[in-house]
C-alpha positions as CSV (number, residue, x, y, z in Angstrom):
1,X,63.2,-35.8,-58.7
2,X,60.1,-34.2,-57.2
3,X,59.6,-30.1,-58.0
4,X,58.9,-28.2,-54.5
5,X,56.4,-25.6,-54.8
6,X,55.5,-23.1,-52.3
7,X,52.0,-21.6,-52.2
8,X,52.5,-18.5,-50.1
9,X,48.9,-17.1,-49.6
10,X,45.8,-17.1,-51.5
11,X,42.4,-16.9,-52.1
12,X,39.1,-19.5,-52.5
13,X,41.0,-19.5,-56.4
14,X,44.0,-20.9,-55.0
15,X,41.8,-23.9,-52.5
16,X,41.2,-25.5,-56.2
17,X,44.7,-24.4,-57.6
18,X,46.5,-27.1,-54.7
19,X,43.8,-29.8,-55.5
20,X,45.2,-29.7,-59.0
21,X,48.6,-29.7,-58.5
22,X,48.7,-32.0,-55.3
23,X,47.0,-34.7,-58.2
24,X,50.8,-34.9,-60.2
25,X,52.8,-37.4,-58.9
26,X,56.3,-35.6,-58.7
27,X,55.1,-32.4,-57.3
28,X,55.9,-31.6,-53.3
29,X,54.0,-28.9,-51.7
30,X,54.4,-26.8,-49.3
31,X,51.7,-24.1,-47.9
32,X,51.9,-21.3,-46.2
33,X,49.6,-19.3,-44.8
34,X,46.4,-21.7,-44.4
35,X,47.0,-22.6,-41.0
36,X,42.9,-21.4,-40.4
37,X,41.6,-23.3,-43.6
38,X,39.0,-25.3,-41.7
39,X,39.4,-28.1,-44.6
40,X,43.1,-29.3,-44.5
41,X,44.7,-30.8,-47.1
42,X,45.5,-34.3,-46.3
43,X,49.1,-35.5,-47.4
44,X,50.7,-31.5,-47.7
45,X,52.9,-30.0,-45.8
46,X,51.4,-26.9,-43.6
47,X,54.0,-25.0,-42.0
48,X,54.7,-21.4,-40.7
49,X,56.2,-18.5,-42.8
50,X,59.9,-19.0,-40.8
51,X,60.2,-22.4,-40.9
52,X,60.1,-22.7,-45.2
53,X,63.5,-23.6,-46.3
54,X,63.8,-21.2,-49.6
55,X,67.3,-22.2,-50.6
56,X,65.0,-25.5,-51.8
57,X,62.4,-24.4,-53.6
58,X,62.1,-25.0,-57.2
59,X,58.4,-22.8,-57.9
60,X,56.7,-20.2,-55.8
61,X,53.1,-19.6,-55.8
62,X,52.0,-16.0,-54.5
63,X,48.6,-14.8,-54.1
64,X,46.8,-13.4,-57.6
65,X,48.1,-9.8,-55.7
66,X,51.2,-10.3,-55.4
67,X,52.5,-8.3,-52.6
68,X,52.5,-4.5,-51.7
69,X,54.9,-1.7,-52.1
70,X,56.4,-2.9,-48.5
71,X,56.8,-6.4,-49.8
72,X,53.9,-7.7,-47.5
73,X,52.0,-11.1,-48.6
74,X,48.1,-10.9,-48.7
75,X,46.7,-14.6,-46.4
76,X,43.0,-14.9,-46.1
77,X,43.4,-18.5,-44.6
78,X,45.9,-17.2,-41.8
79,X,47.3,-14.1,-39.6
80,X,50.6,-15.1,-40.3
81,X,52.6,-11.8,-40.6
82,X,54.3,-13.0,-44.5
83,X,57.2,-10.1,-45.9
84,X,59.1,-11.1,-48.7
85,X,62.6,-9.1,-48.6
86,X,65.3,-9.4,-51.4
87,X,67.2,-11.1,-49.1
88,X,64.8,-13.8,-49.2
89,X,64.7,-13.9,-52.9
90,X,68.4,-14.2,-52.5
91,X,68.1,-17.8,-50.8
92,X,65.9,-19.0,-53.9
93,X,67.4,-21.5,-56.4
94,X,69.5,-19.8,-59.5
95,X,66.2,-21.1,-61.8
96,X,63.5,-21.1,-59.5
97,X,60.2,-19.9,-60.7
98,X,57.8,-16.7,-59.0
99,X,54.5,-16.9,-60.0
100,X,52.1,-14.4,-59.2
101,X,48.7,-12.8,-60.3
102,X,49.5,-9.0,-61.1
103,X,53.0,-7.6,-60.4
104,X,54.0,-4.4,-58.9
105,X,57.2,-1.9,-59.4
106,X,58.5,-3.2,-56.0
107,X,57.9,-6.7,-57.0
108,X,59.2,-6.5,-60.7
109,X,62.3,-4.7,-59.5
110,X,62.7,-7.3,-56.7
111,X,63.3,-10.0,-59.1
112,X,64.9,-8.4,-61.9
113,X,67.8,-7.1,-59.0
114,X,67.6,-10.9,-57.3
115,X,67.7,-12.4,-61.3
116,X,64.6,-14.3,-60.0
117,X,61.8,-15.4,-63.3
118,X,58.9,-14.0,-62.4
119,X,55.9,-14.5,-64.2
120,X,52.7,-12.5,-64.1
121,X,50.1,-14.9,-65.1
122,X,47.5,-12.5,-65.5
123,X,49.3,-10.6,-67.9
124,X,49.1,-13.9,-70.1
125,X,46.3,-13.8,-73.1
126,X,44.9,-17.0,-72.1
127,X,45.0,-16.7,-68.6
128,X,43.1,-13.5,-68.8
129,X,40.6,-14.6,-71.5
130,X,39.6,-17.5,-69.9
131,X,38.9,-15.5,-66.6
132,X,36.9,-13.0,-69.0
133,X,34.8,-15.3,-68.3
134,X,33.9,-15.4,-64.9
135,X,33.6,-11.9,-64.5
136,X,31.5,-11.6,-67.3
137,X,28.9,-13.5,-65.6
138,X,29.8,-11.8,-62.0
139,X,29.2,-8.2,-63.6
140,X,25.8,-10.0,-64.7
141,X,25.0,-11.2,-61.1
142,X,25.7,-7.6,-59.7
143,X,23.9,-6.0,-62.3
144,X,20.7,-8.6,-61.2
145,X,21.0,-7.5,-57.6
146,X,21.8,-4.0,-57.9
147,X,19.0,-2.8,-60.6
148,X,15.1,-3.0,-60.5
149,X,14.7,-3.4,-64.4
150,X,15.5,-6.3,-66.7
151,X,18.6,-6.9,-68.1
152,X,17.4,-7.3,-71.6
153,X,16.8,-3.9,-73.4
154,X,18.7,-2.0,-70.9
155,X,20.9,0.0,-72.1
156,X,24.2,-1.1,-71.2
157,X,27.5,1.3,-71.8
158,X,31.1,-1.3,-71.4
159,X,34.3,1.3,-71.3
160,X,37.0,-0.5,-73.1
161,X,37.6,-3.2,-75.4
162,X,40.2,-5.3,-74.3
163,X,39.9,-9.1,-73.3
164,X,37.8,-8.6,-70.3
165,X,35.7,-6.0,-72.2
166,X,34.9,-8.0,-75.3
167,X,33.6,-10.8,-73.1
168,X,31.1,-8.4,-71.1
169,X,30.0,-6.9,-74.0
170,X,29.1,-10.2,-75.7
171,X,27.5,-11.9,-72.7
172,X,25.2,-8.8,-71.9
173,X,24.7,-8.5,-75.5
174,X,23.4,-11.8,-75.9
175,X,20.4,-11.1,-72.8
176,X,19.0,-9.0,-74.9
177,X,20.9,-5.5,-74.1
178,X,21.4,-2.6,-75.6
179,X,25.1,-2.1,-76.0
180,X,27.4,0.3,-76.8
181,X,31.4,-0.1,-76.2
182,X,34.1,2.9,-75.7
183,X,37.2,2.9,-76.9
184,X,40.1,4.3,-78.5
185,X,41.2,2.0,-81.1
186,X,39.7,2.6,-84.9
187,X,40.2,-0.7,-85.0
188,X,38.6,-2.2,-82.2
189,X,35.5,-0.1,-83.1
190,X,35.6,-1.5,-86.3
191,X,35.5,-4.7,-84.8
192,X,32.4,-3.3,-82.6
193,X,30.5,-2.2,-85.2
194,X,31.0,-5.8,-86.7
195,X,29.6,-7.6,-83.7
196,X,26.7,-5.5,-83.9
197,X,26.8,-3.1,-80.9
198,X,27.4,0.7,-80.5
199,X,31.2,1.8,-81.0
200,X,31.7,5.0,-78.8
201,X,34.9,7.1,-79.5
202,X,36.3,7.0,-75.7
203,X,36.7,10.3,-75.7
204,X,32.9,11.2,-76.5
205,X,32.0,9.0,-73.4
206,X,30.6,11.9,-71.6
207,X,27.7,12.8,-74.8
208,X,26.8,9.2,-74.8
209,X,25.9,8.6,-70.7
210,X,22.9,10.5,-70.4
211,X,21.0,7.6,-72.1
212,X,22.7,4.3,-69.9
213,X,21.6,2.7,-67.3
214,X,24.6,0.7,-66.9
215,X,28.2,1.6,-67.0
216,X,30.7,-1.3,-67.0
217,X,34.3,0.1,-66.4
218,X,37.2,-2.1,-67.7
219,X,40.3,0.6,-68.1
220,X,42.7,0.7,-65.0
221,X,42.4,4.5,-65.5
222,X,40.3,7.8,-64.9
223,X,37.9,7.1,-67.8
224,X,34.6,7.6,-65.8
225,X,35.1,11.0,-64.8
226,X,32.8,13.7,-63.7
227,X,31.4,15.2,-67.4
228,X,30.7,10.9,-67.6
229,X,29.2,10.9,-64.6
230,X,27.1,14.8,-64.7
231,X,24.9,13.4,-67.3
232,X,24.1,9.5,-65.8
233,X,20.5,9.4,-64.9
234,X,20.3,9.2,-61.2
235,X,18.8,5.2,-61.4
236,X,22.2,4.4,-63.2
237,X,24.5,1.7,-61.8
238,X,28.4,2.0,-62.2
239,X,30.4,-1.2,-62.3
240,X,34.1,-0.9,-62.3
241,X,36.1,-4.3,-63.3
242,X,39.5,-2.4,-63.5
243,X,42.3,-3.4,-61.0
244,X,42.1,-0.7,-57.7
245,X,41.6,1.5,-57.4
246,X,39.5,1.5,-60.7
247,X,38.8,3.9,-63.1
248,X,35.7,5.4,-61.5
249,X,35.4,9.0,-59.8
250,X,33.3,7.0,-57.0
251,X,33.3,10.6,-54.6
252,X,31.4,12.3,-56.9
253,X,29.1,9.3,-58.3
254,X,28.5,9.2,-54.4
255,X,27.6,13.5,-54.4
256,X,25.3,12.9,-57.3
257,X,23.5,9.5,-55.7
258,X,24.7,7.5,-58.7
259,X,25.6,3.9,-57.2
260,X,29.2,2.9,-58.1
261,X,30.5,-0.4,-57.4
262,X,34.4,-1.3,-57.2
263,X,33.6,-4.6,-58.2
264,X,37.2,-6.8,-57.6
265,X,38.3,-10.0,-58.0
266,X,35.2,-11.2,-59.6
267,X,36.2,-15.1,-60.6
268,X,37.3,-15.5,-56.8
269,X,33.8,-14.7,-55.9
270,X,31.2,-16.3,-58.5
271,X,33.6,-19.1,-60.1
272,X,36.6,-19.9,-57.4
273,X,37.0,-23.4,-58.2
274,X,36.7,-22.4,-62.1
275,X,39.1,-19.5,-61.9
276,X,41.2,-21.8,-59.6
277,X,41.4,-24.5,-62.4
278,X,42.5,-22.5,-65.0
279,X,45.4,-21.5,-62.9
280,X,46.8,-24.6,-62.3
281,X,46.2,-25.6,-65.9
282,X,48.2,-22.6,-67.0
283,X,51.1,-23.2,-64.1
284,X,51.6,-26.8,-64.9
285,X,51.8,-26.2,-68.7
286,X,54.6,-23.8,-67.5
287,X,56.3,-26.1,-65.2
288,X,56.1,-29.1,-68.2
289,X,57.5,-26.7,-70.8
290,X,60.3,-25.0,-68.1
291,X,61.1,-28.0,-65.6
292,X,60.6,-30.7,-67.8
293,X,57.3,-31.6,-65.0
């Protein structure tokens, strides 16, 4: 018996994500929102918002976003007009599957009231190690295009140690930077100090700046505030990898000159079909464990 997923919006990620899953044999899928894709997918079924029969879905596929406070969908491949309502979630099957990028309270109360299984991939260690990666090397293009120096022996500041901040550090590390990572763990600046870069208490941040010519922002919070900012020399470059609306006080990098970049959905950007793969890989080992795929 064939699994029906619906892929309800998405990005250049999810183009890749489909080829993947459209390549197992007892899969059905149905898309929505790609009705302007000027590439079809030959063999899936296309159809409108309104005509998707929920009541038969097995898996559902939203964009890495999820959806908004009003339950509004995200389609960059359509103008379809997409709002998921609990009443909608209602229809779904009693063990049908959400997957979804990030999650929201609306969303996460949504299917905890609708007993739907949601499941936030990017919340998963693997999921968001592996796209470490990506954005790694996209903060490294942005850097290129928005500085007139070298990468190697600048002096590079990363904000947080987490799994996205361990990868920036190490990649601009190894082109020669100078780097220095804040945080707040003893631990993780232990680990810092092992690797053989600068551990900043986070809460020093501000006495460090004045000698950085790049700050890399990974904490969805106001950790680059204005005493971080104050001391920046006025050729530094700010780019903030948290989720929006980042952790950067951009209106008063913007009164002091200081260019700060909200840099978003990085891997969508440099590595789509990359980011796109390790998606599906992640979704299907799900669906094999859960639905016996």
């Amino acid at each position: 018996m064939k699994l029906l997923i619906a892929v309800i919006g998405g990005d250049a990620r999810y183009l890749e994500l489909i080829r993947q899953l459209k390549a197992i044999d007892n899969i059905e899928i149905a898309l929505v929102g790609y009705d302007k894709l000027e590439q079809g997918f030959t063999g899936l079924n296309q159809i409108d918002f309104q005509e998707l029969q929920v009541e038969d879905l097995d898996v559902v596929i939203l964009p890495i976003t999820g959806m908004d406070e009003e339950g509004n969908v995200e389609t960059v491949f359509s103008d379809q007009d997409i709002q998921l309502t609990e009443a909608w979630f209602r229809k779904l099957k009693e063990k049908a599957i959400v997957f979804t990028g990030i999650t929201n309270t609306h969303l996460s109360e949504l299917t905890k009231r609708t007993d739907t299984e949601l499941i936030p991939l990017f919340d998963r260690d693997d999921v968001a190690i592996y796209n470490s990666i990506p954005t790694a090397e996209g903060t490294i293009m942005m850097a290129i295009e928005n500085t007139d120096y070298t990468i190697h022996s600048s002096r590079v500041i990363v904000a947080g140690f987490g799994r996205v901040g361990n990868t920036v550090a190490s990649k601009f590390a190894a082109l020669g930077a100078k780097v220095s990572v804040a945080t707040k763990k003893s631990s993780d600046l232990a680990r810092i100090t092992e690797m053989g870069l600068n551990p900043i208490s986070l809460n020093k941040l501000p006495d460090y700046t004045s000698e950085c010519d790049l700050l890399i922002n990974t904490i969805p919070a106001m950790v680059i505030t204005k005493e971080a900012i104050q001391n920046l020399p006025s050729s530094s470059v700010i780019i903030d990898l948290a989720s929006k609306p980042g952790g950067t006080d951009f209106a008063y990098a913007k009164q002091r000159g200081i260019e700060a970049i909200l840099a978003r959905s990085l891997p969508s950007i440099v590595a789509p079909r990359t980011a796109g793969k390790i998606l599906a890989d992640v979704i299907i080992q799900i669906l094999t464990k859960e639905k016996e795929l």
